[in-house]
C-alpha positions as a printed Julia matrix, in Angstrom:
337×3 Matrix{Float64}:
  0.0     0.0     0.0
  1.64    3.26   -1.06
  2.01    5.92    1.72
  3.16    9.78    0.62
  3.86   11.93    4.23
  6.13   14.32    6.04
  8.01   13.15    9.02
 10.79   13.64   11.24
 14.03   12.27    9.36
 17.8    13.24   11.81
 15.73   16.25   12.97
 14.49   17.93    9.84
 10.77   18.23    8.32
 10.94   15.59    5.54
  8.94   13.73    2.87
  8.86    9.84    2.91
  7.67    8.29   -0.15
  6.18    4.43    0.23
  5.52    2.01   -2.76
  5.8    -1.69   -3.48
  8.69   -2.84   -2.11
 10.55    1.05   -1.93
 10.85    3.53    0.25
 11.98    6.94   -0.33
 12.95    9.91    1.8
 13.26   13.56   -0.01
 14.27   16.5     2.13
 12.66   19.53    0.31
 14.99   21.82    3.01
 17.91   20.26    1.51
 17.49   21.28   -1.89
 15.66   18.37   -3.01
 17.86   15.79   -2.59
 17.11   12.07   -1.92
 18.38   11.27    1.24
 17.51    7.59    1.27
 16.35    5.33   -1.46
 15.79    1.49    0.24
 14.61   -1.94   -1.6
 13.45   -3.27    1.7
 12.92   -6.67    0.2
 16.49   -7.03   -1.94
 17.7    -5.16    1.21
 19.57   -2.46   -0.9
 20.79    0.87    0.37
 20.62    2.51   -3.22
 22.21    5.96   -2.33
 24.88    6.61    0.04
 23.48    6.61    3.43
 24.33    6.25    7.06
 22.01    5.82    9.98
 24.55    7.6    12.62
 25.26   10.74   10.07
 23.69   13.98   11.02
 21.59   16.62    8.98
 24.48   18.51   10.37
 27.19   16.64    8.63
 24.96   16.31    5.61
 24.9    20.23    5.51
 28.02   20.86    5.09
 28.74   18.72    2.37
 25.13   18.58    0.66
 26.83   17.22   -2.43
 27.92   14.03   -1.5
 25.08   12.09    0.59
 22.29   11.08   -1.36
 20.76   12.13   -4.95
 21.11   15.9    -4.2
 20.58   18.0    -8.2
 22.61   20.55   -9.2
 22.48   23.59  -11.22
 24.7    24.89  -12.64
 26.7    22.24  -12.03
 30.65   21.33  -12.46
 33.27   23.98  -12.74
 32.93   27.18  -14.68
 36.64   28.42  -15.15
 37.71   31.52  -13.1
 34.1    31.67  -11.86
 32.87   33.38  -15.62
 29.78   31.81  -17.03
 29.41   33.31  -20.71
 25.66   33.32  -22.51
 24.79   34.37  -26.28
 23.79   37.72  -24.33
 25.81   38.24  -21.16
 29.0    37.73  -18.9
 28.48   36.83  -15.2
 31.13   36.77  -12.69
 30.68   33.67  -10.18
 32.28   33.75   -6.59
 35.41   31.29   -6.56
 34.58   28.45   -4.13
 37.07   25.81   -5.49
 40.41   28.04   -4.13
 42.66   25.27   -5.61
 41.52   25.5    -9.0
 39.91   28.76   -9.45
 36.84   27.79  -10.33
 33.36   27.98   -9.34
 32.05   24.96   -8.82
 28.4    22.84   -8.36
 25.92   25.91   -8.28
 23.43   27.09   -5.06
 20.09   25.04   -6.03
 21.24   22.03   -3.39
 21.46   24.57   -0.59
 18.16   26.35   -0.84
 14.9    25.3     0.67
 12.45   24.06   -1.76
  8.55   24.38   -1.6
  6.15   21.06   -1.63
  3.87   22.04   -4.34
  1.93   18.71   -4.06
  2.38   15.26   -1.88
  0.09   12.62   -2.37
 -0.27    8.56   -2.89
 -2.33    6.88   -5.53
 -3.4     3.9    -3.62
 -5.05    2.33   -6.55
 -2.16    2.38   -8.62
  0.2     1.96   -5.81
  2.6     5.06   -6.19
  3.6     8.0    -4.61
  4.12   11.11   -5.6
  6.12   14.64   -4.5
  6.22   17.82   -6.24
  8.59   20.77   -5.5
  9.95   23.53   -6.8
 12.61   26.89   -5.86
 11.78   29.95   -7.4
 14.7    31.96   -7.95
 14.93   36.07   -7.93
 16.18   38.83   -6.28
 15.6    37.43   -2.5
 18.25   35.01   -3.33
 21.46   36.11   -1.8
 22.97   34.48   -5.71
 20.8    36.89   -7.62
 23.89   39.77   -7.1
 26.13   37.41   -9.25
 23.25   35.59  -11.18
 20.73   37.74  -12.01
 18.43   35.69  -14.21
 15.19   34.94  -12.72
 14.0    31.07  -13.15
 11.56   28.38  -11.64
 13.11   24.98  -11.16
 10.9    21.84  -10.1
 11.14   18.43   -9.31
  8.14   15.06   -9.37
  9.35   12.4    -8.17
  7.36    9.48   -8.31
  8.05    5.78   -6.82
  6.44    2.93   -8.08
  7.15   -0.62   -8.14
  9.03    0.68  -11.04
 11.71    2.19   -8.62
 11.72    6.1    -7.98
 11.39    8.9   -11.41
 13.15   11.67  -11.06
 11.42   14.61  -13.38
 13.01   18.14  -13.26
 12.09   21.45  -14.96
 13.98   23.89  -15.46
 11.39   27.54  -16.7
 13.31   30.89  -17.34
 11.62   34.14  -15.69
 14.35   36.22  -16.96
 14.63   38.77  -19.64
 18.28   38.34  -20.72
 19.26   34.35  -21.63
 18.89   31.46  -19.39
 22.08   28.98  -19.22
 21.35   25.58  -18.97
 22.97   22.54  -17.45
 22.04   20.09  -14.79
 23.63   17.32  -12.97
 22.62   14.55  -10.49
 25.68   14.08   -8.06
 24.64   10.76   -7.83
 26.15    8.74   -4.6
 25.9     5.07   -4.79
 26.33    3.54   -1.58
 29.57    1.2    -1.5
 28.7    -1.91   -1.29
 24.41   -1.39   -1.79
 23.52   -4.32   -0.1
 23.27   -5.35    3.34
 25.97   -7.8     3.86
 27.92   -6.74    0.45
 31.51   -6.25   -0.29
 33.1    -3.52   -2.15
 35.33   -5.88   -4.02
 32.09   -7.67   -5.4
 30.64   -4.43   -7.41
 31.37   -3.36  -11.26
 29.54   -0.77  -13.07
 28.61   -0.27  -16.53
 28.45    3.1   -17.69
 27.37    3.58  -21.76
 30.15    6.0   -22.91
 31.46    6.86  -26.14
 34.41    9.08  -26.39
 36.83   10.74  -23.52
 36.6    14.23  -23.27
 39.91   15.36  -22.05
 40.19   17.43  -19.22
 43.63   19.49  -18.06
 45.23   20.12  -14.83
 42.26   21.93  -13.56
 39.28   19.63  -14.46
 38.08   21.76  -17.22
 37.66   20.58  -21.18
 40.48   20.79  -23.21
 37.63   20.53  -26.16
 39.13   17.36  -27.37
 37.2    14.29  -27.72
 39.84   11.31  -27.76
 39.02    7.47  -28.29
 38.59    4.88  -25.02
 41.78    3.48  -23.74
 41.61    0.02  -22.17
 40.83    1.95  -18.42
 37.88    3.97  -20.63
 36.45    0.62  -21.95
 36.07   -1.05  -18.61
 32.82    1.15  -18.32
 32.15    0.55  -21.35
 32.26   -3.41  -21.36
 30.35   -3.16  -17.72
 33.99   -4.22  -15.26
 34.89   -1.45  -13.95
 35.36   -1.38  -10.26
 34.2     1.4    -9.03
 35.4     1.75   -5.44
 38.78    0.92   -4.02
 40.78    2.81   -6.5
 41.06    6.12   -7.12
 38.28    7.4   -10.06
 38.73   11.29  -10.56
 36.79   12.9   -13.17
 36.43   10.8   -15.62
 34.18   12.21  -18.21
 32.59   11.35  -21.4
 30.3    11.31  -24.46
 27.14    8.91  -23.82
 25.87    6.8   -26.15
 23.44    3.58  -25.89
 23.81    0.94  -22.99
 22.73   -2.74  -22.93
 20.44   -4.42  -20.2
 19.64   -7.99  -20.69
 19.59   -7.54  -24.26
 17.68   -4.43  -24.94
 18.19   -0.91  -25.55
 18.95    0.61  -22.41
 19.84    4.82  -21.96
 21.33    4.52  -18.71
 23.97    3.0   -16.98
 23.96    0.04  -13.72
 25.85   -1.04  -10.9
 26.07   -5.29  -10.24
 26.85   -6.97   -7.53
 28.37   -9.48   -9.0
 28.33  -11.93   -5.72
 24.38  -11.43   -4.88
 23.34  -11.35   -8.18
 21.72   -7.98   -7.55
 21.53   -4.36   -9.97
 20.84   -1.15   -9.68
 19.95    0.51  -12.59
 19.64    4.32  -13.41
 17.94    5.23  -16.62
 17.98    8.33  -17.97
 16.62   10.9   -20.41
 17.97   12.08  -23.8
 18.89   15.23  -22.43
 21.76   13.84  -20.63
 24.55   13.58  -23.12
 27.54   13.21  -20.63
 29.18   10.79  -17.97
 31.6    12.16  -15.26
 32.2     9.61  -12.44
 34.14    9.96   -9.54
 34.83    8.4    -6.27
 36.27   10.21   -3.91
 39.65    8.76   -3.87
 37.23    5.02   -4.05
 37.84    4.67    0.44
 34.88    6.4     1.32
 31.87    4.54    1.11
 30.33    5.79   -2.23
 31.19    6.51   -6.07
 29.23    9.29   -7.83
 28.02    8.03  -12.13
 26.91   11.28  -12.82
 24.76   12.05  -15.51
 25.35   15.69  -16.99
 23.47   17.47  -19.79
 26.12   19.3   -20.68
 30.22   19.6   -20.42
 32.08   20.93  -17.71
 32.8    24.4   -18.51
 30.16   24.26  -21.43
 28.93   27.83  -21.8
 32.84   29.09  -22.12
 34.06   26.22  -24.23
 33.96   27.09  -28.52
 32.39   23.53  -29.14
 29.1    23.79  -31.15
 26.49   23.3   -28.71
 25.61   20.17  -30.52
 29.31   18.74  -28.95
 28.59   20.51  -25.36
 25.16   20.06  -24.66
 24.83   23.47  -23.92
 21.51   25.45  -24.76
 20.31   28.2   -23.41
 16.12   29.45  -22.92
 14.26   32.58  -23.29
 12.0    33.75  -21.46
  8.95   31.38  -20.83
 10.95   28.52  -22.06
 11.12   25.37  -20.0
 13.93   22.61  -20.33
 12.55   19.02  -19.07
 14.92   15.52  -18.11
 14.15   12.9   -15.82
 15.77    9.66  -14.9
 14.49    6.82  -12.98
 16.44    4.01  -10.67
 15.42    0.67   -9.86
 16.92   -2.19   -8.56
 16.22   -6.13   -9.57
 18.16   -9.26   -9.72
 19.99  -10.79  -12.71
């Protein structure tokens, strides 16, 4: 029986989501990130999660526990962000590399537009949405008015992630979104690291220098590259940084399959993350792989993308007008095989 209701979750005002054999926990405060995604009957932890771990701790590092979205995501280099009708000047936050780096959407506090379960059709569903203008302490560096929302629906079909993306502005809208996805390492209760390989669908390298940005070349797979690619690659206990390519088609027990999955190998148990169209780029990382997680992070567009001189067709980049609205989604699931 599917339940949709706000509770108490580490001392913060939460929505938990019920359906089938899921259960989901969104924190609308938190920027609308999944905190928790649980098979309770293939007993898998889908997203990195830890019952001792604080909102606190969470907080300060909203990036890296759950499914939290990001816009604009990735690095922009020396904090500029060009459009087809404007420069903006982003504060540096990644001192290292000059860069500015993940965007402000994961740190704001999001509205529930709508909470409810279908009990006839067993799902439940959660609708927010941040509404971005001048009261945002951003808007000085970024001022471009926009509505961004997010349904997410679970289902015995796992948890759908839709987001929308609406300009309010009057000069040109930038767009590119990211899901810093963190897998939990292993997923399931009683796993080992060492028994997990993921298959990510990916196409051609794109290059990146020193500083994590684009060197706009697009370079064939190397045997490393093609582990994703041929569904081997370990992604934990070893040190993935970056790595970032061109998508292209996956397999999944023989069909078509836009999205890539995470096996372990041992238990005979996937998780699977399917995406839209719109995403057009893998970057995983790991975190130096000793740290409980790896992030397969689907990306509409490069790192860098509005200040690279790719086509947009290469970088995924596009931009809206006002009254325009840019849709993806992506759904994860988890079965046996």
């Amino acid at each position: 029986m599917s339940t949709a209701e706000k509770i108490l979750f580490k001392n913060q005002e939460c929505v938990m989501l019920r359906a089938d054999r899921y259960t989901a926990i969104v924190a609308n405060q938190t920027g609308s990130s999944v905190l928790r995604l649980r098979d309770e009957e293939l007993k898998v932890e889908v997203f990195r999660y830890k019952d001792d771990v604080t909102m606190e701790t969470i907080d300060q590092a909203r990036e890296i526990w759950g499914l939290p979205t990001l816009y604009l995501p990735n690095r922009f280099d020396g904090g500029v962000l060009r459009t087809s009708d404007a420069v903006y000047n982003l504060p540096i936050n990644e001192i290292e590399f000059n860069n500015y780096l993940h965007g402000f959407v994961q740190n704001r506090v999001h509205k529930i537009k709508e909470l409810y379960a279908d009990k006839e059709n067993d799902t439940a569903v959660l609708v927010t949405c941040y509404d971005y203008d001048e009261n945002d302490e951003f808007f000085k560096f970024l001022p471009l008015k926009f509505k961004i929302s997010y349904t997410f629906t679970l289902s015995k079909d796992g948890l759908k992630q839709e987001i929308k993306l609406t300009s309010l502005a009057e000069k040109m809208l930038p767009v590119s979104i990211c899901t810093h996805t963190c897998i939990n390492a292993p997923f399931c209760d009683g796993g080992n690291e060492a028994d997990m390989v993921l298959s990510v669908p990916v196409e051609k390298k794109c290059e990146l220098d020193e500083r994590n940005l684009p060197t706009e070349k697009l370079t064939g797979l190397s045997d490393w590259d093609k582990e994703y690619k041929n569904g081997v690659k370990m992604p934990t206990l070893q040190d993935i940084s970056n790595d970032m390519y061109t998508a292209c088609m996956n397999k999944l027990d023989g069909e078509d399959f836009y999205g890539c999955y995470m096996t372990d190998i041992k238990k005979g148990i996937q998780i699977c993350n399917e995406v839209s169209k719109e995403f057009k780029f893998w970057n995983i990382w790991n975190d130096k792989g000793n740290k409980g997680y790896f992030c397969p992070e689907p990306m509409t567009a490069m790192i860098n993308a509005p200040n690279l001189s790719l086509e947009c067709e290469i970088s995924g980049y596009t931009e809206l007008s006002k009254g325009e609205t840019f849709s993806c989604w992506q759904r994860f699931f988890t079965k046996r095989c």
